[in-house]
N, C-alpha and C positions, 0 to 999 in steps of 0.2 A: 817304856816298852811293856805291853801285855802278855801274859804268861802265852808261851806256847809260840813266840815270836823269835827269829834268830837276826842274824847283821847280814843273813843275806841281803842281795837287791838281783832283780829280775829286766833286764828287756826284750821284747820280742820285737823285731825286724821283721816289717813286710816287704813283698818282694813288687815287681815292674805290675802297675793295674792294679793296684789291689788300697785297701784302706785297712785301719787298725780294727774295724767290724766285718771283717771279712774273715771268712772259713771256719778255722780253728781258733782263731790268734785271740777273739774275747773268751773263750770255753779254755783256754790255758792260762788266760793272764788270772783268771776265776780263781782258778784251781789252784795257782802259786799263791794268791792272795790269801785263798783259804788255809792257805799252809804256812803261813804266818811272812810270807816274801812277797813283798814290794816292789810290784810289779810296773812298768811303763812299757805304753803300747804307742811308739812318736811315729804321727802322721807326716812322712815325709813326701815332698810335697811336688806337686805336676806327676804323679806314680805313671800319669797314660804315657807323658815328657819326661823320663827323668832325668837330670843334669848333673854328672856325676862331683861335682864342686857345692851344689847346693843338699845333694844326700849326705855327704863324708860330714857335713855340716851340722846336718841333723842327726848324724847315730852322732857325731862326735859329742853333741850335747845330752843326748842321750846315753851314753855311755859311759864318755868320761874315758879317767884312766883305770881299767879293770882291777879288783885285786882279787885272793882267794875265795872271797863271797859271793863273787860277781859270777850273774849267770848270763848268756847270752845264746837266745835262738832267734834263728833267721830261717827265713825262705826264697828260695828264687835268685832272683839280682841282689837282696839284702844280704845274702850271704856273702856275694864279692864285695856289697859294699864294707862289711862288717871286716872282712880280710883285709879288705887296704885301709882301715883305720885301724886296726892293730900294728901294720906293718909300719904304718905311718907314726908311730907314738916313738918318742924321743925319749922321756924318762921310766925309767923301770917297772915294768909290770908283769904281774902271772893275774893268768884268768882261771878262776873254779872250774864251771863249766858252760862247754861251746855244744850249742847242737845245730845242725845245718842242715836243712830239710830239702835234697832238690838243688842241692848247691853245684857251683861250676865255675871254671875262670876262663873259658873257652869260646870264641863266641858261634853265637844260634843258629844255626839254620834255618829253623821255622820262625824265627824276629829275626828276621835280617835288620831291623831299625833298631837296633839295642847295638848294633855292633859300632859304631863309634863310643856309647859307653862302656863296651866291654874291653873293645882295643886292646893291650897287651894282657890283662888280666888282673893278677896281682902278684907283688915281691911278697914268696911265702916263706923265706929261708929263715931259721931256727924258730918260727908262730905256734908247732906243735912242742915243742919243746918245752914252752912257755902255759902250758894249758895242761891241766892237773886233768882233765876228764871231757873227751873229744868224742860225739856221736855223728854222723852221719847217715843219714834217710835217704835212700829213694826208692821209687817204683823199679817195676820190672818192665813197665810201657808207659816214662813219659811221653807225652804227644811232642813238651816243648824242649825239656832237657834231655839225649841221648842219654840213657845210662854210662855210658863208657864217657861220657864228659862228666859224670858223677863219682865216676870209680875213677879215672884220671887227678879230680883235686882231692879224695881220698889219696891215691898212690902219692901227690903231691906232703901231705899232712902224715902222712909214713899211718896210716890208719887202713882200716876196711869199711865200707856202708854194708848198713843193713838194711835190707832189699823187703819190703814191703810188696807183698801179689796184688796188683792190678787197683795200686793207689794213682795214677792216674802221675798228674802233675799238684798233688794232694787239695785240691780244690774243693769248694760247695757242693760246685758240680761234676765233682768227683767222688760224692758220699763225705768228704771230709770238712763236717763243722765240729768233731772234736782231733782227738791227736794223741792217746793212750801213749804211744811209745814215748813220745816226747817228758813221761813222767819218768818212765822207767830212771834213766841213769841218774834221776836225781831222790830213787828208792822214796818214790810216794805213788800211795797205789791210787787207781783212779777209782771213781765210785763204781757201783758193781756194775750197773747199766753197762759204762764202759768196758770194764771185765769181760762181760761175755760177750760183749761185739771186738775185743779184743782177739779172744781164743778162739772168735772162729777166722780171724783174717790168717 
């Protein structure tokens, strides 16, 4: 281990359409790297199709079983997928920390095709319990996720989101190829570029 290195590990979860070179997710996995955590960004796979037997598949391999070290941010559908592989885990586990970007267990109205993936949602009972340091993101006008379908699997997580102005559904083409907040709860500052596109959102 190289000085300046911890026993962290990092994943980041993309969410329905999207790949591991999309928006934010390379400009964070960077930035954990940079900060001595070991980061994986798993390409999970038919994102336009996704199968919710073949996702649980891929964080599961990705994942593992969480312990204090363990970080985990998702976006979008990665976030319920990320929730039902928690809930789904048999032997004991606590997660460091959870960040959910846009996340939801309700299903879509503007994807109605995602609703047999989304189906009942996820079994969330004692998940927050189990998670030393829990964030939640969204906008004030996603197109695809209601807010109140964001603030609902907060009330769900016994938690509050913190509402970012007019981040969109945090997309490319929503301004969003980096992700400042996403550092915060893990008390590493972003370069200063980010800084000041920070303090003015």
């Amino acid at each position: 281990m190289t000085p300046g290195t911890t026993h962290r590990r990092a994943s980041i979860i993309h969410g329905y359409g999207a790949t591991p070179e999309d928006h934010w997710f390379p400009w964070l996995a960077e930035q954990l790297e940079a900060h001595g955590i070991p980061t994986t960004v798993p390409r999970l796979p038919n994102p336009l199709h996704p199968d919710p037997t073949q996702w649980s598949a891929a964080v599961r391999t990705a994942v593992g079983t969480p312990d204090q070290n363990s970080l985990i941010v998702a976006h979008s559908l990665g976030c319920l997928t990320v929730l039902r592989h928690l809930a789904s885990l048999r032997t004991p586990w606590r997660l460091g920390t959870l960040i959910l970007v846009s996340g939801f267990v309700d299903p879509l109205p503007a994807i109605p095709d995602l609703g047999p993936y989304i189906a009942d949602g996820s079994p969330l009972d004692d998940i927050s319990a189990k998670i030393n340091h829990l964030t939640i993101l969204r906008s004030d006008a996603d197109p695809y996720v209601p807010p109140p379908h964001t603030d609902h699997l907060a009330a769900l997580l016994n938690t509050t989101p913190t509402v970012i102005p007019a981040a969109g559904h945090f997309l490319t083409t929503d301004g969003f190829t980096t992700l400042p907040q996403a550092l915060r709860p893990l008390h590493i500052q972003p370069p200063a570029t980010q800084q000041r596109a920070l303090a003015r959102r």
